[in-house]
C-alpha positions in Angstrom: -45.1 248.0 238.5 -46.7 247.6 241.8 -49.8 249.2 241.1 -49.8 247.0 237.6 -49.6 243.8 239.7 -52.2 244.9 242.3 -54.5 245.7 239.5 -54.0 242.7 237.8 -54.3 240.4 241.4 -57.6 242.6 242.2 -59.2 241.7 239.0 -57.9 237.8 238.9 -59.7 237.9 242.9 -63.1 239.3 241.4 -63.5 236.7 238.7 -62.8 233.7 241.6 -66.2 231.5 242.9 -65.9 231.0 246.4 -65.6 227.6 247.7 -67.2 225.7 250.0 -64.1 224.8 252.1 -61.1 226.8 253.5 -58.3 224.6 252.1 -59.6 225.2 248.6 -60.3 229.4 249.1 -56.4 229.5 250.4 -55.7 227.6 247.3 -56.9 229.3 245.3 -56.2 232.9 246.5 -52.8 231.2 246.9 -52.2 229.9 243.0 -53.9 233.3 242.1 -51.0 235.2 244.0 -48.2 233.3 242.7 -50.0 233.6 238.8 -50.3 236.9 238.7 -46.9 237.4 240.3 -45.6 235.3 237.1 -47.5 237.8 234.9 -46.5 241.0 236.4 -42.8 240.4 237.2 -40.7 239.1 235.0 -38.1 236.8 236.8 -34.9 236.5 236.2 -32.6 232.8 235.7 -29.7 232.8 237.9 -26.6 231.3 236.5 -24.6 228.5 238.1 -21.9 230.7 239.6 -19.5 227.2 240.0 -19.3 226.2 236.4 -16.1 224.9 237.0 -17.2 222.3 239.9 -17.3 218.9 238.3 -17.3 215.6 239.1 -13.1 215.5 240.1 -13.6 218.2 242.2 -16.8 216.3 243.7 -15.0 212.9 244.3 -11.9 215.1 245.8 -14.1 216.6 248.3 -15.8 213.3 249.4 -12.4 212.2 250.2 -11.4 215.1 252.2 -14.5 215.1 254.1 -13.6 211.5 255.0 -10.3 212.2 255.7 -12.2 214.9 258.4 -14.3 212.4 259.9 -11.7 210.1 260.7 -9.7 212.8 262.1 -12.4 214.2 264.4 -13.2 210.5 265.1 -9.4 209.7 265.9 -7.4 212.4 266.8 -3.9 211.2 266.0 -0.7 213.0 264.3 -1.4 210.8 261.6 -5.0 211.1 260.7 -4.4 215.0 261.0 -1.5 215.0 258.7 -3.4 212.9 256.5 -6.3 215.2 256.6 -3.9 218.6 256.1 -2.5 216.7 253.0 -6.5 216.1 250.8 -7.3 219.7 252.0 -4.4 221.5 250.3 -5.1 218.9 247.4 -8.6 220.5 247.3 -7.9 223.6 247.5 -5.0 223.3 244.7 -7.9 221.5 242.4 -10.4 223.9 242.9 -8.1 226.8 242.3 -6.8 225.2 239.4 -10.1 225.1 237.9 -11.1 228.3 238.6 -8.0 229.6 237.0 -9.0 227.3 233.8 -12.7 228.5 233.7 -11.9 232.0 234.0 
């Protein structure tokens, strides 16, 4: 595979006109790279490994992570307790809809 994509990179250089600047040789040597990388290797799609995040889950964190700020900002019994109460809600959520996806 490697020798396949230094072949194929070796014969894409030859068949390149140099040009007159050094911004346009790097990119072109540059798109060449990247194009015969694309040929050679086939890539593969990564899957969205949190499926199961949606937009509950989104607006549950955003309220935790408030509930955080205003802790750190005021450090009383009562912004902590308040704080301890949306985590455990976000981690019951989210564990609840990880159980649900699978």
């Amino acid at each position: 595979m490697l020798k396949q994509y230094r072949m194929y990179l070796h014969n894409r250089l030859i068949g390149k006109e140099a040009q007159q600047d050094i911004e346009g040789e790097w990119t072109q040597i540059k798109d060449t790279i990247i194009e015969s990388a694309n040929e050679v290797f086939q890539t593969q799609t990564t899957s969205n490994r949190n499926e199961w995040w949606d937009e509950s889950c989104n607006l549950i964190m955003s309220q935790k992570n408030e509930a955080r700020k205003k802790y750190l900002y005021v450090k009383t019994r009562a912004t902590c307790e308040i704080y301890e109460v949306k985590r455990a809600e976000v981690n019951r959520v989210c564990k609840e809809k990880k159980k649900e996806f699978g």
